[in-house]
N, C-alpha and C positions, 0 to 999 in steps of 0.2 A: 504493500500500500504506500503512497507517496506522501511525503510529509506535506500536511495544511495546515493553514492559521486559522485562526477562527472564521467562521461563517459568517457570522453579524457584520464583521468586518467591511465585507462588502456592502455594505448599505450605507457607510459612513461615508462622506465624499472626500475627497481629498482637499488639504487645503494648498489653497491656490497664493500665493504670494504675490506683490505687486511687479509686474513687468518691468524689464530694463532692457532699454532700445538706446544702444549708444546713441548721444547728441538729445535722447527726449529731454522735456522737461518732467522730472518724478513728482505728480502729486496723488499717490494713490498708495503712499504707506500712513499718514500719518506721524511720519516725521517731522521734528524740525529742522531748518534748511541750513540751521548755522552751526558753527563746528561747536566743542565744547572751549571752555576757556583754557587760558595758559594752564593754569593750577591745578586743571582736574588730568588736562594731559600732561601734566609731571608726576603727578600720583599716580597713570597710569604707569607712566616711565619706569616709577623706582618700583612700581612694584611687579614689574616685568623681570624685574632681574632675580624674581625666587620665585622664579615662576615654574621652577624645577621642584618647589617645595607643595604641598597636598596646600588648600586655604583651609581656615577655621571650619568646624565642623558644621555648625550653628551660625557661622558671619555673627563671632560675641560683637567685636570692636564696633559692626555699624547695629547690631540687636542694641548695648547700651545705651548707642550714641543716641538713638530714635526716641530708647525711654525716655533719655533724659528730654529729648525736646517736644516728645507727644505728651510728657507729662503721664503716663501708663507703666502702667506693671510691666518687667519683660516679659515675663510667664504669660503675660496675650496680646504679645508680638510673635508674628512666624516672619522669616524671612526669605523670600525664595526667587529664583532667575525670573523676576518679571510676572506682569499681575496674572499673563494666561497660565502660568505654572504653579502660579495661589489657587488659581480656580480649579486647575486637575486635582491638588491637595486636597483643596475642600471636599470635593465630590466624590472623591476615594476615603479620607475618615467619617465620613457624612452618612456615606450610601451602600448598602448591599443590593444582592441581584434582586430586580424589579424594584428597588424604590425609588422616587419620582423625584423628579429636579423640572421645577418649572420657572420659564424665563418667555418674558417678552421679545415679540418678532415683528419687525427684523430688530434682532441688536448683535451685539458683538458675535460674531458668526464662529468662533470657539464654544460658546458655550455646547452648541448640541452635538459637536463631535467631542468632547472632553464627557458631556454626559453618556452616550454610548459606551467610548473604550472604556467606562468606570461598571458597564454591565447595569448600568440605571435605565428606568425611563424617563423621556424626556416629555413634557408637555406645555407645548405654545403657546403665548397670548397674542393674537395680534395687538398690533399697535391700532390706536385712534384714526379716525379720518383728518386730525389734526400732527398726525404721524408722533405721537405723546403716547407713552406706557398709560395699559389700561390698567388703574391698578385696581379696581372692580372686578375686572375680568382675572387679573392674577387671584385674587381672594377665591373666587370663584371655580377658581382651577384645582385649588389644595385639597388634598384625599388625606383617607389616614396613611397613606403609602409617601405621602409630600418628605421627602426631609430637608428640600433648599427650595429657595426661588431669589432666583438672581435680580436684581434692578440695576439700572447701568446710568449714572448723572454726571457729565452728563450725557445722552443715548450715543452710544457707536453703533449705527452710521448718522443718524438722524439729526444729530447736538441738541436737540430738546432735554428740559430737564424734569423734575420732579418739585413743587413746592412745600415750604415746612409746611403748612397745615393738612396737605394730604397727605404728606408722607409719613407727620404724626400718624393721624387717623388709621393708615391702610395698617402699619407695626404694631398700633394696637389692635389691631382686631383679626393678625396672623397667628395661629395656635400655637402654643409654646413649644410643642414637637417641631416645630419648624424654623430653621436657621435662614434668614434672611440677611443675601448678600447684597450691599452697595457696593459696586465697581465706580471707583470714583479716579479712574485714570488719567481723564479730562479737568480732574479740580479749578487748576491753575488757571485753563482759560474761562472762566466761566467770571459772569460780569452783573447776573442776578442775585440783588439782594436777598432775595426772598426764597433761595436756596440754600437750605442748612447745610451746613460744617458735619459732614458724615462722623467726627471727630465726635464729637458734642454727642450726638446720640448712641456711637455704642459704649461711650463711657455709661450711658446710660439702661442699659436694656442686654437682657440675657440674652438673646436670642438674635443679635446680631453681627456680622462681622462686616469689617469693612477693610476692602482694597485700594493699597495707591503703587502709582508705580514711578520708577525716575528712568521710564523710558522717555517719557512725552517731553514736558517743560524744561526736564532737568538734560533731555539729550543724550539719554544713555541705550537711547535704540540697542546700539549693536554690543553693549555689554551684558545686560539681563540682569534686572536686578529691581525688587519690589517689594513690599510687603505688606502683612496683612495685621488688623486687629481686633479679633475676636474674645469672645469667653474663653477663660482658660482652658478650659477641658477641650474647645475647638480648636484651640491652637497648636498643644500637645500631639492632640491626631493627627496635624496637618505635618508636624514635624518628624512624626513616624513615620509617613508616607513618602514625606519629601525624598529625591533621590541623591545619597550622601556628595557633598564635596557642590553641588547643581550651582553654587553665586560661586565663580573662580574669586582668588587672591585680584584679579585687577577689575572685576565690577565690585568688589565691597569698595576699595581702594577709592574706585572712579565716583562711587555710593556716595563715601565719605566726603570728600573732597566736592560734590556736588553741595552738598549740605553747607560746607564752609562757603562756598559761592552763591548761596540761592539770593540773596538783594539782584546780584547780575542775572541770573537765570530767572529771574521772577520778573523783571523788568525789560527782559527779551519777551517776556509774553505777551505785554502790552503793546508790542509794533507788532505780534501776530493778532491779538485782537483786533486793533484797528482794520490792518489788512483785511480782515475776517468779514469786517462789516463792512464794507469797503466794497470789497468783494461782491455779497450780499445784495447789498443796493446796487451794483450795477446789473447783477443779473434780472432781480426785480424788474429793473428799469427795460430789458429786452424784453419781458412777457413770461419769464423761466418762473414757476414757483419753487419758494426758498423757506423754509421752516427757518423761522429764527433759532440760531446755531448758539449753544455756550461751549463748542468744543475747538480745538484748531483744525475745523474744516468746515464745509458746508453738505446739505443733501439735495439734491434735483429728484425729486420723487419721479421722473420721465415714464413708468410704468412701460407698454409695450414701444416704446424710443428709446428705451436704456440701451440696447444693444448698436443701433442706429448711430448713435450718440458717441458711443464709447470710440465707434470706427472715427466716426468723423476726426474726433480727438488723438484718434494712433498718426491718424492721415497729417495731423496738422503735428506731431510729433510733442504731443501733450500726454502723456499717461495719469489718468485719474482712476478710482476703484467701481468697476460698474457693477452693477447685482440685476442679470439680465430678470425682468418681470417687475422690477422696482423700483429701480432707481438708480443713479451714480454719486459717490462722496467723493467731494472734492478736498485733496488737502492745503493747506495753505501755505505757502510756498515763500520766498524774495518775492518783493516787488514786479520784477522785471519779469519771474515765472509764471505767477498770476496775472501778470497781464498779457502774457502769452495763452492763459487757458480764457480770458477773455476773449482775445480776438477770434478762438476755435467757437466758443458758444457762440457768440455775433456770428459767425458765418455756416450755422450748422440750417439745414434745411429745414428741417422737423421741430424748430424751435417755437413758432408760432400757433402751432397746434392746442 
């Protein structure tokens, strides 16, 4: 008999990563576009030179350093390569075979392949005709089989958010069997007062955990590295699960060193924001409809144009992130990039529609 991998397997799509066409312009990772500073690329430096050495087992140096400035216990801090590797943790201490992990769709397109490989089921909420988390329809969704439901503020791909008064309401009224995640990867750029501090509330509440990451603001795309904070009990499992050594010696490093720069990196978000809205209103101003965005990108809800759309953009040697049936998210890029994805939207045919 020949060797096979699991069956399920194949029902899980593969993911698909953002294209790279030499000369395009890249706005389809959600990156940002500018390097990191001097200081965090000499931390990577020195600590490239022991890089023959295993790193910390648990990343203690940036686990303290977080305590000290989230003001939290370390014991409900995890630390792990980037927030979609928090989210595999969770859903592997969280979940055995058939129990249910429900999340809002479209949102971050890891969730329902991280809930699969974990042997869970998964269960949708569509998004709003306002492309906003139903959070009615998530309430509505929870079984006694529920043990997570993910909420994403603010949304990948859509940048809508969640406001405090509902997002009180929906936590109180989730059963206490159930772990409710805030993916809050996007924090930085978001420009709504009336959006809580994910911080704030699971200081307050059992049954919550919350993700951030220092890919996005902080620029640490291609090192991995992120973390989570939960009830202790949920952080413990996540550290069981986690796979040993996963944050190297030069993303804690780049971590750390990020942390000592955040005035600079927190103030580079501001020329992405602006850009953002910027951005925004000009597309408004062609005809495009635009969800008001608090993340570093925008959504073109295009539904059957997405694909249309996305050509037009290869053609014009733009790459942005398309979700053939739904939409295209645009990330926000230099000046000069986005206004290269403007002139592709200004001359796409299908725009008027």
């Amino acid at each position: 008999m020949p060797i096979t991998v699991r069956a399920d397997l194949a029902a899980i799509p593969d993911y698909v990563p953002g294209r790279k066409i030499p000369g395009a312009v890249v706005l389809s990772s959600n990156e940002v576009a500018t390097p990191p500073p001097d200081s965090v690329l000499a931390a990577i430096t020195e600590a490239a030179a022991e890089v023959n050495r295993y790193p910390q087992w648990s990343s203690d140096d940036l686990l303290d350093r977080l305590s000290g400035r989230l003001g939290m216990d370390a014991g409900r801090i995890s630390i792990g390569a980037g927030s979609v590797s928090l989210c595999q943790q969770i859903i592997q201490a969280m979940c055995e075979q058939g129990d249910e992990v429900v999340f809002p769709w479209r949102s971050f397109e890891a969730y329902p392949i991280l809930t699969q490989v974990a042997g869970a089921t998964e269960r949708r909420v569509p998004l709003t005709a306002d492309h906003r988390q139903d959070l009615d329809g998530l309430l509505a969704a929870i079984t006694d089989r529920t043990r997570v439901v993910f909420t994403c503020v603010p949304n990948n791909p859509t940048g809508t958010v969640l406001h405090a008064a509902e997002l009180d309401r929906f936590l109180a009224a989730v059963p206490d069997h159930v772990l409710v995640v805030l993916d809050e990867a996007y924090r930085e750029f978001n420009t709504d007062p009336d959006v809580p501090d994910g911080l704030r509330l699971a200081a307050d509440r059992e049954n919550l955990a919350l993700l951030r990451t220092f890919s996005k603001a902080y620029g640490l795309a291609g090192a991995r590295a992120g973390y989570a904070v939960a009830p202790a009990q949920v952080a413990a499992g996540m550290r069981k699960v986690a796979i040993p050594f996963s944050v190297s010696r030069l993303a804690q490093a780049a971590a750390l060193a990020t942390l000592d720069a955040a005035d600079e990196l927190l103030a580079r978000c501001q020329v992405v924001i602006a850009e953002r809205d910027r951005v925004r209103g000009e597309l408004l101003a062609m005809g495009y409809e635009v969800p008001e965005s608090q993340g570093n990108f925008v959504w073109l809800p295009l539904a059957e144009r997405t694909v249309a759309f996305n050509e037009h953009c290869v053609d014009q040697k733009v790459l942005v992130r398309a979700f053939a049936g739904d939409g295209a998210r645009v990330t926000i890029g230099l000046r000069e990039e986005n206004d290269a994805f403007l002139a592709a939207a200004r001359t796409f045919p299908g725009r008027a529609q």
